[in-house]
Each structure stands twice: as C-alpha cells, then as structure tokens.
C-alpha positions as CSV (number, residue, x, y, z in Angstrom):
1,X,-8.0,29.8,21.1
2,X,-11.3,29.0,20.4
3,X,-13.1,25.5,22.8
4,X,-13.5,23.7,19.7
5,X,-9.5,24.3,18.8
6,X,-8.9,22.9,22.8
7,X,-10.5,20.0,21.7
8,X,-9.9,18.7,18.8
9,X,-7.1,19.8,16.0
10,X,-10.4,21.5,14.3
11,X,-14.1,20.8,13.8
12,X,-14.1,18.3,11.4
13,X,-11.9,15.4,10.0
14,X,-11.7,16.6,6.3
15,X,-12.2,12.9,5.4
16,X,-15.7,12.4,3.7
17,X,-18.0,9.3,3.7
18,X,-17.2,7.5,0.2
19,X,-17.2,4.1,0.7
20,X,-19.8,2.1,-0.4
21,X,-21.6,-0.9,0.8
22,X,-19.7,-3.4,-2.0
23,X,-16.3,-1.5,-1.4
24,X,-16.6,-2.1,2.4
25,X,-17.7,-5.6,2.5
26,X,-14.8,-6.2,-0.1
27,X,-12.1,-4.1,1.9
28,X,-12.7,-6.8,4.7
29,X,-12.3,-9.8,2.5
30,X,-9.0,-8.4,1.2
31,X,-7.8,-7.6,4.3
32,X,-8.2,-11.2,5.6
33,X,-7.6,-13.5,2.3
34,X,-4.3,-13.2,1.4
35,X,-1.7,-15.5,1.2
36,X,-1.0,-17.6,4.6
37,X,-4.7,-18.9,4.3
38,X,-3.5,-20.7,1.0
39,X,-1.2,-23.2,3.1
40,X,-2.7,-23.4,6.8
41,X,-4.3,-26.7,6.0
42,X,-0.8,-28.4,5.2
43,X,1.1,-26.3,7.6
44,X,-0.5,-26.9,10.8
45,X,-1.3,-31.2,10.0
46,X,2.2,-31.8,9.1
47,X,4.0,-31.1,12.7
48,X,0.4,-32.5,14.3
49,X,-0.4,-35.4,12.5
50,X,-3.7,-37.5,13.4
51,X,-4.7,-40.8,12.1
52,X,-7.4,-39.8,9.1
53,X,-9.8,-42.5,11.0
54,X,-9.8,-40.5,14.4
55,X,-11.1,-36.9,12.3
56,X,-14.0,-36.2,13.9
57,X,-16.9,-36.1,11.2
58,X,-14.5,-36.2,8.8
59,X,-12.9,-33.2,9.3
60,X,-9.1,-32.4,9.7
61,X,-7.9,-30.8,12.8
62,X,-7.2,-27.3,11.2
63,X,-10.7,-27.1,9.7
64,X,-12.4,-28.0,12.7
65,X,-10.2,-24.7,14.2
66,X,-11.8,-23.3,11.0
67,X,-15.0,-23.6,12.6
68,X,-14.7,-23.2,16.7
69,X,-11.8,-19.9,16.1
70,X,-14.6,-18.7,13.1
71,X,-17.2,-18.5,16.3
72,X,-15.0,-16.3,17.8
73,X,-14.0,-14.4,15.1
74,X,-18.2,-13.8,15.1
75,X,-18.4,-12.7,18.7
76,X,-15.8,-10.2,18.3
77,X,-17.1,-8.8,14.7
78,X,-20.6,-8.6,16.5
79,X,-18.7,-6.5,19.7
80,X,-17.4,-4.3,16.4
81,X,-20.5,-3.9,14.8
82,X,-22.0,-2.7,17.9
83,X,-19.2,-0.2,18.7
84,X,-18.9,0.7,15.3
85,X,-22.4,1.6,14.9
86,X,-22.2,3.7,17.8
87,X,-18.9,5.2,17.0
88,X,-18.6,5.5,13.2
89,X,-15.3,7.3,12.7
90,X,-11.7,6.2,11.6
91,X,-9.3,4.6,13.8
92,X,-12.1,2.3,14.8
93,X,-10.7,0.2,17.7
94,X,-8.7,3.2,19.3
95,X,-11.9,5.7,19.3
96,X,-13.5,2.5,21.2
97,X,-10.8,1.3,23.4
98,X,-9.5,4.9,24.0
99,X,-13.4,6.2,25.6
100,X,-14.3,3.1,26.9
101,X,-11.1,1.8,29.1
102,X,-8.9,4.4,29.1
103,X,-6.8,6.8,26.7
104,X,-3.9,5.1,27.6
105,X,-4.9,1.6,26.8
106,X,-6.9,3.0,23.6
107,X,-3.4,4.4,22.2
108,X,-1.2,1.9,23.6
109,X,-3.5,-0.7,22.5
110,X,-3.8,1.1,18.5
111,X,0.2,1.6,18.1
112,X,0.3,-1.7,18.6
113,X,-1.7,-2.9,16.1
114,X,-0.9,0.0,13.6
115,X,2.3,-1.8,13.7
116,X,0.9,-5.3,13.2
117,X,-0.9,-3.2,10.0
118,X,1.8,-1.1,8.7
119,X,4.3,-3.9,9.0
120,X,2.4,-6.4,7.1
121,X,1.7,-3.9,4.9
122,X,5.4,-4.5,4.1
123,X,5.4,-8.2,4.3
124,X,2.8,-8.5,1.8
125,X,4.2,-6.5,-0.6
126,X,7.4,-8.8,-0.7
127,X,5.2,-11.6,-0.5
128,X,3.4,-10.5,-3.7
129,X,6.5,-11.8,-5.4
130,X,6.7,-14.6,-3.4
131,X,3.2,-16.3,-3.9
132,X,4.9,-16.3,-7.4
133,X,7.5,-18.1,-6.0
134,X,6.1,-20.7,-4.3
135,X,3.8,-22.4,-7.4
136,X,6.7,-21.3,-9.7
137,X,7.8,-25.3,-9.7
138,X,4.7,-26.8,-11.1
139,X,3.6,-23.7,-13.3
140,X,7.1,-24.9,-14.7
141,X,8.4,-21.3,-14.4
142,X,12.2,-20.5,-13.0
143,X,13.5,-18.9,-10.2
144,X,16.6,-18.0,-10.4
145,X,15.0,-14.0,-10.2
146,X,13.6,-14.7,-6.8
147,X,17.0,-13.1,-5.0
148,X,17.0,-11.4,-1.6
149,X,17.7,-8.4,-3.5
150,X,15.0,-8.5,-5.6
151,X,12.5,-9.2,-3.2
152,X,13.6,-6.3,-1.3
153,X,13.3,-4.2,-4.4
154,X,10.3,-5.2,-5.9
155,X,8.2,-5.0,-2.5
156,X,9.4,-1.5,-1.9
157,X,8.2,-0.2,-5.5
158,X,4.7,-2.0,-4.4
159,X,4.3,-0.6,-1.7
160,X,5.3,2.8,-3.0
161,X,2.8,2.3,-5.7
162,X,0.0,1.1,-3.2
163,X,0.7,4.0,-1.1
164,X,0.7,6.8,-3.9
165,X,-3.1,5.2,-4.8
166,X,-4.0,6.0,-1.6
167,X,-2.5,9.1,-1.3
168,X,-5.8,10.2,-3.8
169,X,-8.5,9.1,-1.8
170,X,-10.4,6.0,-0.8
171,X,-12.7,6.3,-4.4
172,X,-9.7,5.5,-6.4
173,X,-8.8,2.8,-4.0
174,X,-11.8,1.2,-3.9
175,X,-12.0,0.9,-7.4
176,X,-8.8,-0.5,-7.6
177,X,-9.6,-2.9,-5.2
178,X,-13.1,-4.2,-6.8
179,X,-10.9,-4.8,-10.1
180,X,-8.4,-6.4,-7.9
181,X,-11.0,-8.5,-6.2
182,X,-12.7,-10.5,-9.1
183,X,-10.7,-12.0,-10.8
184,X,-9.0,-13.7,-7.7
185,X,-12.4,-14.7,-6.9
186,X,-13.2,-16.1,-10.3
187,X,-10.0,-18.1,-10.3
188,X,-11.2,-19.9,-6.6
189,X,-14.5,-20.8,-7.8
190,X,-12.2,-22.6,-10.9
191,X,-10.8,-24.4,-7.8
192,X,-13.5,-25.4,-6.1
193,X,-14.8,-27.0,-9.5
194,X,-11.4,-28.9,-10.1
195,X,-11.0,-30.4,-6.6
196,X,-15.1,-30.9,-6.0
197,X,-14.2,-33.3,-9.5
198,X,-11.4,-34.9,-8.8
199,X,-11.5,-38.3,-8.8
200,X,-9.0,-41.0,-7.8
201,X,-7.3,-41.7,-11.1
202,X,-6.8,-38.0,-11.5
203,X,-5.6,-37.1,-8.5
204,X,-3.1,-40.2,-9.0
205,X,-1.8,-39.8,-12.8
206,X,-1.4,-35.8,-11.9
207,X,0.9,-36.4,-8.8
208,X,2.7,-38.6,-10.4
209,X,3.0,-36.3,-13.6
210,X,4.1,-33.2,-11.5
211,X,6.2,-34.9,-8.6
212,X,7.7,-38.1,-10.7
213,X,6.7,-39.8,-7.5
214,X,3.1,-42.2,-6.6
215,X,1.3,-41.0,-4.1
216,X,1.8,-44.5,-2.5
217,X,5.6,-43.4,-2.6
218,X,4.7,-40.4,-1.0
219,X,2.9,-41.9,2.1
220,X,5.6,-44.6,2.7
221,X,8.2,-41.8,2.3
222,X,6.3,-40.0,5.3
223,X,6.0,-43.1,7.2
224,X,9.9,-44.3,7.0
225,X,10.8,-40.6,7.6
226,X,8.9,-40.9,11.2
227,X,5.5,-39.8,10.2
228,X,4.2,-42.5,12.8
229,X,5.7,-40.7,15.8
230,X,4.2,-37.3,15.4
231,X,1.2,-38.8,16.2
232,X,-1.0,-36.4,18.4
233,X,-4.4,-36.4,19.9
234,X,-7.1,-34.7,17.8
235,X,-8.1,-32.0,19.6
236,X,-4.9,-31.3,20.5
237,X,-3.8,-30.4,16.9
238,X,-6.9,-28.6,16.6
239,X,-5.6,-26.6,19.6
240,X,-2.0,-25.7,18.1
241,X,-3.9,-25.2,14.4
242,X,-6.3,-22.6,16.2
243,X,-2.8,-20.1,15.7
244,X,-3.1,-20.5,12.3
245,X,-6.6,-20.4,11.9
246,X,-6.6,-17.0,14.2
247,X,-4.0,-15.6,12.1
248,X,-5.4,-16.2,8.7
249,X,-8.5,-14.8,10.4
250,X,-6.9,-11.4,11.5
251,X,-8.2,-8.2,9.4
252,X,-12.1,-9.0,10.2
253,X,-12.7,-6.1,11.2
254,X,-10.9,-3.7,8.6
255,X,-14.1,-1.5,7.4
256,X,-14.3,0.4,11.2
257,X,-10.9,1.3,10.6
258,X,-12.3,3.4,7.8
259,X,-15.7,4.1,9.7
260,X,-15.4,7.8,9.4
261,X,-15.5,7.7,5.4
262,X,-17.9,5.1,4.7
263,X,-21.5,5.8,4.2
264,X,-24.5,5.9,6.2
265,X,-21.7,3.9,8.7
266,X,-24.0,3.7,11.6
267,X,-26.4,1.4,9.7
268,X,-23.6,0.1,7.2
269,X,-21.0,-1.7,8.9
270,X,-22.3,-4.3,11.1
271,X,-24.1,-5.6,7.6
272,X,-20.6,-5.3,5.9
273,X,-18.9,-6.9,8.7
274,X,-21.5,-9.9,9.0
275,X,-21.9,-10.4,5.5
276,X,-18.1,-10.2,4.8
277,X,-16.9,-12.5,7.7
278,X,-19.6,-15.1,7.3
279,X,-18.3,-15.7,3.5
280,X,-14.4,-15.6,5.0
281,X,-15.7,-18.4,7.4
282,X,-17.3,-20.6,5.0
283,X,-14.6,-20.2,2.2
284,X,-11.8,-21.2,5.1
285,X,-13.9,-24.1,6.4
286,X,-15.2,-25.1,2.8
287,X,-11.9,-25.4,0.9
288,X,-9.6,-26.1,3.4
289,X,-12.1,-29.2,3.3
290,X,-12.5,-30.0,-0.3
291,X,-8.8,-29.8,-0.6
292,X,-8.3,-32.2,2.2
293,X,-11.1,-34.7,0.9
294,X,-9.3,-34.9,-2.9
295,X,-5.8,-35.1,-1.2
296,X,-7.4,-38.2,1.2
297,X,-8.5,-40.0,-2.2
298,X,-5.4,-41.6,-2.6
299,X,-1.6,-43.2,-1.2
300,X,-4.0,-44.5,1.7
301,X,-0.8,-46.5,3.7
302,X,-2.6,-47.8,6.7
303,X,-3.9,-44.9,8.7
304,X,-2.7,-42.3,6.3
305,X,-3.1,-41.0,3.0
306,X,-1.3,-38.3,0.8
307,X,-2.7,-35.4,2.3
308,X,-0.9,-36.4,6.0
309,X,2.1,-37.6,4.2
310,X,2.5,-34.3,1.7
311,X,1.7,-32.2,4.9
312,X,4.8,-34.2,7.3
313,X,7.2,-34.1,4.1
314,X,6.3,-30.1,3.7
315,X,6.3,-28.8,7.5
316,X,6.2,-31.9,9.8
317,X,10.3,-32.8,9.7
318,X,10.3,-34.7,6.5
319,X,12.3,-34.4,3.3
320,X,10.4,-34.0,0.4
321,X,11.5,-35.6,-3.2
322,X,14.1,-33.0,-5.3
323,X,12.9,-30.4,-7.1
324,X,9.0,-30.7,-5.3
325,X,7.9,-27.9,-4.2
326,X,5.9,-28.2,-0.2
327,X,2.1,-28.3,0.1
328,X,-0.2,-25.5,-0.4
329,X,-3.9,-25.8,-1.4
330,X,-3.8,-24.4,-4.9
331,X,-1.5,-27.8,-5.1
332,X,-3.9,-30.4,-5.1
333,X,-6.3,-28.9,-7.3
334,X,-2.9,-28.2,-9.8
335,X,-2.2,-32.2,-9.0
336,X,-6.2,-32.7,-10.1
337,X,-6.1,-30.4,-13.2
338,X,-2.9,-32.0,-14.6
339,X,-4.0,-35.7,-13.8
340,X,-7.3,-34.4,-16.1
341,X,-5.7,-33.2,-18.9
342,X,-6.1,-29.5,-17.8
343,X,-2.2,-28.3,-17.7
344,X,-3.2,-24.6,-18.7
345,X,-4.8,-24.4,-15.1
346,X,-0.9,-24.7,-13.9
347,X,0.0,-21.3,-14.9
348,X,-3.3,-19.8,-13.2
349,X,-2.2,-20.8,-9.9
350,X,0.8,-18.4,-9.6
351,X,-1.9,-15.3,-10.6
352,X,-4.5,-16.7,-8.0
353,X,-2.2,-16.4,-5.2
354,X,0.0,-13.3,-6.6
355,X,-3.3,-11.6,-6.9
356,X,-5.1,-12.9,-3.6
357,X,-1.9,-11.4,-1.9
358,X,-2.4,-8.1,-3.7
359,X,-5.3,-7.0,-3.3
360,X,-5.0,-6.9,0.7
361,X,-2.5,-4.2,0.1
362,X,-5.1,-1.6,-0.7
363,X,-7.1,-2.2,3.1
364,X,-3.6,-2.3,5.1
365,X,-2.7,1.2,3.7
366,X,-5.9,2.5,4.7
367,X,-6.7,0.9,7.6
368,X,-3.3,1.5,9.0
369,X,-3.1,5.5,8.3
370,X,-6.2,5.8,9.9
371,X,-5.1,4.6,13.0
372,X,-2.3,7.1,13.0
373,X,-4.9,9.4,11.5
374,X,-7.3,9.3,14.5
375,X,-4.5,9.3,17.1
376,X,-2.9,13.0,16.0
377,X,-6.9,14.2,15.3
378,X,-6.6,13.3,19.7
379,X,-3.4,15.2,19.3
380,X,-1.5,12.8,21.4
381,X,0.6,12.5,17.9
382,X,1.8,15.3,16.0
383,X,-1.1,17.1,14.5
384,X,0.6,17.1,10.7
385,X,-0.5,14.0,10.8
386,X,-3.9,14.6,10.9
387,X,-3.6,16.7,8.0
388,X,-5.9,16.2,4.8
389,X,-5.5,17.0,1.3
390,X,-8.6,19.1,0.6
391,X,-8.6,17.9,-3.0
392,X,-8.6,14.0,-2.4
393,X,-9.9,14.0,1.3
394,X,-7.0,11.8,1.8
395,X,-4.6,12.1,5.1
396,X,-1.4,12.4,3.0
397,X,1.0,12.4,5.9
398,X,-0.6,9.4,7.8
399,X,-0.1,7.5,4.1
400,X,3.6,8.6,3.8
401,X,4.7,7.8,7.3
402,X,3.3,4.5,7.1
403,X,4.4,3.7,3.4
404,X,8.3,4.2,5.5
405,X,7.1,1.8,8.3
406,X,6.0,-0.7,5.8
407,X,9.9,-0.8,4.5
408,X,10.9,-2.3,8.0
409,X,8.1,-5.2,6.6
410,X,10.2,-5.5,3.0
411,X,13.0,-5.8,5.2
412,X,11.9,-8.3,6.6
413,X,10.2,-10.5,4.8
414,X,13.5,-10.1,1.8
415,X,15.6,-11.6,4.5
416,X,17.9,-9.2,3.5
417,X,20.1,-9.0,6.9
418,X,20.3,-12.6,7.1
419,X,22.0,-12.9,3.2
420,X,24.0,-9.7,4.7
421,X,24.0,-10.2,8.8
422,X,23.7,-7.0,10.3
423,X,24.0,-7.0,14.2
424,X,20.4,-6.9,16.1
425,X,18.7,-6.3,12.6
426,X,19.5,-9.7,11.5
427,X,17.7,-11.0,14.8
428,X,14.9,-9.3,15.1
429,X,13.9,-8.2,10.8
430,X,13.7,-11.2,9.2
431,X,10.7,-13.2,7.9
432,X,10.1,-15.7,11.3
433,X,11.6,-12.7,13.1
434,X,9.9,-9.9,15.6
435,X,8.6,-8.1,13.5
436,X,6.7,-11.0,11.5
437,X,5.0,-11.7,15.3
438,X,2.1,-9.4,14.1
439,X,-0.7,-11.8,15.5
440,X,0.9,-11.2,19.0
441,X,-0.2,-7.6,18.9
442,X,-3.3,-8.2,16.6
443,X,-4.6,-10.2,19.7
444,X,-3.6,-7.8,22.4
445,X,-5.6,-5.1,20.5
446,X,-8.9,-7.9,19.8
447,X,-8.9,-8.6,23.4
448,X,-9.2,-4.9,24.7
449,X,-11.9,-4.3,22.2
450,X,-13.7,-6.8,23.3
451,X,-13.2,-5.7,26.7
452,X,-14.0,-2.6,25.4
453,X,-17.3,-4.1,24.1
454,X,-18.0,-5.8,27.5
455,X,-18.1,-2.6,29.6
456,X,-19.4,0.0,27.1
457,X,-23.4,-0.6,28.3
458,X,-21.6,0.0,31.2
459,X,-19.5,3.3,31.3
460,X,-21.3,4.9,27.9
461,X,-24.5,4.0,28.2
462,X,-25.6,7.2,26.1
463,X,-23.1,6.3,23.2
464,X,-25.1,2.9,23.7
465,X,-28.8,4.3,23.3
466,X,-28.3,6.3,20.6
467,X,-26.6,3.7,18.7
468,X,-28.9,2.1,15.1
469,X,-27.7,-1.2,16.0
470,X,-28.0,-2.7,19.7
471,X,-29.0,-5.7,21.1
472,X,-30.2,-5.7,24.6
473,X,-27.5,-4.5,27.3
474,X,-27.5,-7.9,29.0
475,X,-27.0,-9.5,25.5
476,X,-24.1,-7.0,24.8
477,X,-22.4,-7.3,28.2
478,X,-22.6,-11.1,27.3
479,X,-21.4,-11.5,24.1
480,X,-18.7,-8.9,25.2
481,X,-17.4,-11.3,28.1
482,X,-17.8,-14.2,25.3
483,X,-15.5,-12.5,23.1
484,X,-12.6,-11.6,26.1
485,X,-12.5,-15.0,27.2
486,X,-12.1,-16.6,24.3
487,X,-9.6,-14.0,23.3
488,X,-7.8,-14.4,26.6
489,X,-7.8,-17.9,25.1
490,X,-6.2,-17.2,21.7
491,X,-3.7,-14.7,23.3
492,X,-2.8,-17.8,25.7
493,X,-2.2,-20.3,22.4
494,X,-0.4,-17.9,20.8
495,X,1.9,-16.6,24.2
496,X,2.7,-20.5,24.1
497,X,3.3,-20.6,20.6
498,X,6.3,-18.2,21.0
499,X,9.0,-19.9,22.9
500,X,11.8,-17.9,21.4
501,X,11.9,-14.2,23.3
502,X,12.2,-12.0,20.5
503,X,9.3,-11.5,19.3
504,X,8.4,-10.7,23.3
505,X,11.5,-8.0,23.7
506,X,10.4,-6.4,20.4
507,X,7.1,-6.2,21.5
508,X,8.0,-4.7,25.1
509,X,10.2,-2.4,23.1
510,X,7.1,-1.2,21.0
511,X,4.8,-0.5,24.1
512,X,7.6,1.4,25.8
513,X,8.1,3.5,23.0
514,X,4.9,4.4,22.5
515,X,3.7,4.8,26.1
516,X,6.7,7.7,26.1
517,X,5.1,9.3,22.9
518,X,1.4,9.3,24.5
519,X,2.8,11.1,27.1
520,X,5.1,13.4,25.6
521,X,2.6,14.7,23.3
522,X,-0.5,14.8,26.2
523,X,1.9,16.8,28.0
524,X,2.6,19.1,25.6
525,X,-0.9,19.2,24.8
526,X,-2.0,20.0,28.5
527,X,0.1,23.1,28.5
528,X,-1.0,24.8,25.6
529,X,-4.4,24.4,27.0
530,X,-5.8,21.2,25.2
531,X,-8.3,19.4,27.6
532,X,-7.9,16.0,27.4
533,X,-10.5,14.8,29.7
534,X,-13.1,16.4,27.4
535,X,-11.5,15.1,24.1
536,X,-11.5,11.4,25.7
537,X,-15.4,11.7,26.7
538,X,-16.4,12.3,23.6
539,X,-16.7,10.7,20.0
540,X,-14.5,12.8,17.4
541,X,-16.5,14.6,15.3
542,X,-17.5,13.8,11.6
C-alpha cells in the first residue's frame, strides 16, 4: 500500500475546475434567494409591530436587521474568502474547520450542515409548487391541485430531475442555472419599477380591486383585532427579525463548497463571494424597503398604515378577510400593478417566485454532495462515496445519496404524516417540524468557521502565507473574533427562538449519529494503516 494510498483514497479528487467566475458568483445568489426572503418583511412586523413614527430613519424593524445581520453576514464571507483562498478544495467549511480545530469538530460540524443542505434540498423542491401556491389567489388561478399528495409527488420528481443534472457535471449545471437565473432577475427589476411608481391612488384602487376591502378597512380590521397590543419596542423587533433576516441570509457562502472545481479558486472566490453577497445585501435591504414605503402610502389609521395592519392580519394573530391570501412582497407590487391598470403583471408573480425557488436547487445539490464528497476523500465515510464518474467529473454516489436525504425534506415540507399521522414521524417531519430547523445547524457550522477563521494565523500559519488573498494576521485574527461573537449572538437569538424541544432532540440525535460514524470509520481506517494525523495536517489534494 503505497503512502499516498495511507493518505488519501488516491492522489487526486477526479473533480476538475470548471466553474467560472459568472457561474460562481450566480451559484451564491441562488443559494441564498429563494423563497422565504419573499415574505420576511410581513412575517417578522406582524407578531412585532412598532408604531410607523418610531422607525428609525424610516426604516422598518426587519430591514434595519437587513442591514446590522448583512454586516455579519460580511465578516463571515470575508473569514471564507480568506480560508477559501488558502484552501481551495470542495467541502469548503469541513476542509477548514476539520485542519484548523479539530477533525472531530470539522466532521461533526459538516454533517450537520450537509443536513441543513440536503434537507432543504428537499424542502425547496416541494416549495417550488408551493410559491405557486401562495400568489395562486390574486393571479386568479385555483388550487384545488395543491394536495399533500401532490406536493409530495411533485417535489420528489424535482428533485430527482435536479439530481440527475448534476449527476453530469457542474458545466451542465451551471448552464442550467444561468438560464434559470435571468429571467427571475428580469422579473424583480419589473418590481422594483412597479412599487418605486406606485402612487397613492394606485396602491388604493388595486387593493381594493384584489381584496374587495379599503385599505382603511384593512387597518381598522388590524386595530379592533388587537393590533394596538402587540406593540413592541423598536429594536426589540429588530432583534426577533434578525432570525429571519439570518435565515434568508444562509447559503452565502455556497461557491467554497465547490472550491475544488472552480477556476483559478485561490484568486476567484473571495471576488465571487464579495461581489455576490454585497448584491444579496442590497437587494434584501432595497426591496424589503421599497415594498414597505408603497405599502405605508395608504389606510394610515393613527399610528399605522396598511403595511402594519396586512402584516398583523397575515402572521401577527389576526384574521384576514375570506378568500385573501397573507402578505408577501410580490403582493404589494401585484396591489400596485392592478390599481394601474397592469393586471397581466398578476400572472408573472407566481413564475417570479416558482422560478426564484428553483433555481437554488441546482447549488444545494452541489454544495451538499460535496460535503459528503470531501468527508469519504478523508475516508472517515465510506470511500464509494468519493467515487467520480471519469466521463462527467461528477461524484455520482455523493449526488444519489443525497437526492434520498432530500426525500426526508419532501416529506416534510408535503406534511404528508400530519394529513396521515404516523407516530414520531408526524412530530418531528413536518414543515415547522425538526427537520425544517435547518438555521439551527447552519449557525453551529458559521460559528466554528469563524472560529475556524480566528485561529488559523494561529495554528496554520503556513497555509496562511502562502494564501493569494490575506490581510494582515492581526486583521484576520480580528475580523475572525468579529465574526464568532456576533455568531455566538445569532446562535443565541435563534436557541431562544426555539422554545419547542424538537427541533433540539433531533438535532442531538444528528450529532450523536454522526459522532458514532466518524469514529467507526477512523477506526477502521487506523487499522488498515490509514494515518489520520497526516491526512488532518494537510490540505487534500487537487
């Protein structure tokens, strides 16, 4: 058995470096902007309400958590851009985490989050159906097709699909993606117009075209409904929307998942993961304040105004009017559009969000195998799946065996077990279930990779000096301790956020099992002569 066999599974990944600068900047973006993004203004005002007058500068709670969460979202991508500049390879935040800290916490750490990735893989492709769903009401469609069963159904077959793109190789996937990307994107800028141009009168004569109701009606609705009570201090509803804006945040740093296959890496992806995550950043905080500003325009009762009383009626306690459907922010630019004479906008909005959802399928597959990918490459998972076509440079098993944990995400998302209760599957795979707690693990494995970032001038200084990108080491170790505290922070919002323990015992449940399989397989490793402590000091190989 040669050294080079004791090492690694062999001397090279098979995977080869085919992703461009475009495809990587646009595998972030997609990762990130999906669906959940289109609602977080609505969601988190409604249960948090603040008098309009007490926004500071304007600016709703959640947008302001837009903007202080998007700082650290920066900090963090600029710990990733460092690390992945040093360590270019797939798997991204294991091959950090795993030689920086510790193996164990690299791989505990990665399974983790390869859950949080595979699962939502899942979720989303359900939710592709849903995003119909949810604008189906003012595009004027029905919905009687929209069963458990054929949500269930219909996200399996996407994700199967999804899943047998990537099976050949990230070239075709990236194309797919770019096609997938554009005309989502065309689409938003068709929103910003509509909302930047709303007026008043618009925004009145569409809501009442759409709803049947004033927006006046609306606001005193929300107010005799309680609206009043849920009166909360500003920066405490900035606080509680800093979940939402974290979540909708989560997938920033997709292209070092796929370091190892994109090109010229060292140099590429901190400028992919800047220039990706600073247009993310502006798009949340822009539209999530444009929509705001035309939703303020009118039903001002006293302190409030539509947009607090559409948010309380949607997700604050209140009962919205029969047959409207709750607040997202394609909605106000729908109510703008119709109260202009602009109807045909009205069926776009199902295809914006259907589309926006889509096209994150193509980076969770990828990013997801790869984690998998680099973790049996380590052998401390069975080396098959570390396998590569040799025709597609694709690792075929990683795909497959996370195309089946993505299932657990259809599943879930279907509510499937609660239309048919099954014992402990109904609890814990359902849409607000355990295994919809992704953000719970997404932070875990954040916060070790900025620890990760934090001691890395520390215990690799020659990965460090050999690095293309690298700020000063006291600059690094700063920015590093920036980004753990304020993900201590996020993990401590969220941990506070879940009150109900599910989503806690399935997460205990995850690290157990994996900590037994990282051991298993080490062990096994160690006596057929595999020398771990080598492996773990160095970076894979190319």
């Amino acid at each position: 058995m040669t050294e080079e066999k004791r090492l690694f599974a062999r001397k090279a990944t098979g995977l080869v470096r085919e992703i461009g600068f475009l495809t990587a900047i646009i595998i972030v973006i997609c990762n990130v902007v999906g669906l959940g993004w289109q609602k977080r203004l609505f969601q988190f005002t409604g249960p948090a309400i603040v008098p309009e007058s007490a926004y500071v500068a304007g600016l709703p709670p959640i947008t302001m958590a837009f903007i202080i969460v998007g700082i650290i979202v920066l900090l963090t991508v600029y710990v990733f851009a460092v690390l992945g500049a040093a360590m270019p390879r797939s798997g991204g935040g294991y091959v950090y985490i795993s030689r920086i800290i510790h193996p164990s916490v690299g791989f505990l750490a990665s399974w983790v989050e390869y859950f949080s990735i595979a699962v939502s893989y899942g979720l989303i492709g359900t939710a592709v159906f849903e995003a119909i769903l949810i604008y189906a009401w003012m595009a004027g469609w029905g919905t009687a097709w929209a069963t458990a069963e054929f949500l269930l159904v219909g996200g399996m077959v996407i994700v199967v699909l999804f899943a047998a793109i990537a099976y050949f190789g990230v070239s075709m996937a990236g194309r797919l993606l770019q096609a997938m990307f554009w005309i989502p994107a065309v689409i938003t800028v068709l929103l910003y117009g509509i909302m930047l141009t709303a007026t008043p009168s618009a925004m009145e004569a569409g809501i009442k075209a759409l709803t049947g109701v004033t927006a006046t009606d609306f606001t005193k609705m929300a107010i005799a409904q309680g609206m009043g009570k849920k009166v909360v201090d500003y920066w405490g509803a900035m606080a509680t929307g800093a979940i939402g804006a974290y979540w909708a945040y989560i997938g920033f740093a997709a292209s070092t998942f796929v370091g190892g296959e994109v090109k010229e890496a060292g140099r590429a992806l901190p400028r992919t993961l800047f220039a990706a995550n600073i247009f993310i950043i502006f798009l949340y905080i822009s539209i999530s304040y444009v929509a705001a500003r035309a939703a303020m325009m009118v039903g001002k009762v006293g302190d409030f105004s539509f947009f607090s009383s559409y948010a309380f009626l949607s997700y604050g306690g209140g009962q919205l009017p029969a047959g409207v459907g709750k607040a997202w922010m394609p909605n106000i630019a729908g109510f703008a559009a119709a109260g202009m004479g602009q109807g045909w906008f009205l069926a776009v909005i199902p295809i914006f969000a259907a589309l926006w959802v889509a096209n994150d399928i193509p980076p969770f597959i990828l990013t997801s195998s790869r984690i998998i990918f680099a973790m049996a490459f380590d052998r401390v998972l069975p080396e098959k799946i570390a396998e590569v076509n040799e025709r597609w440079h694709s690792p075929t098993t990683a795909i497959v065996i996370t195309m089946l944990v993505a299932f657990i995400g259809n599943f879930a998302e279907s509510d499937i077990f609660v239309k048919y209760p099954v014992p402990v599957l109904t609890t814990y795979i359902n849409s607000g279930g355990a295994v919809a707690a992704t953000d719970i693990w997404d932070t875990i494995f954040f916060l070790l990779a900025s620890l990760a970032g934090l001691l890395f001038v520390f215990r690799r200084k020659e990965i460090y000096e050999k690095s293309p990108f690298k700020p000063g080491k006291g600059a690094m170790a700063a920015i590093g301790l920036i980004a753990t505290v304020a993900n201590v922070y996020l993990l401590y919002l969220i941990t506070i956020g879940y009150l109900i323990p599910e989503p806690w015992i399935f997460t205990i449940f995850l690290l157990i099992v994996g900590a037994v399989m990282y051991y298993y397989y080490k062990s096994k490793g160690a006596r057929v002569g595999v020398d771990y402590a080598t492996i773990y000091a160095q970076i894979p190989p190319e």
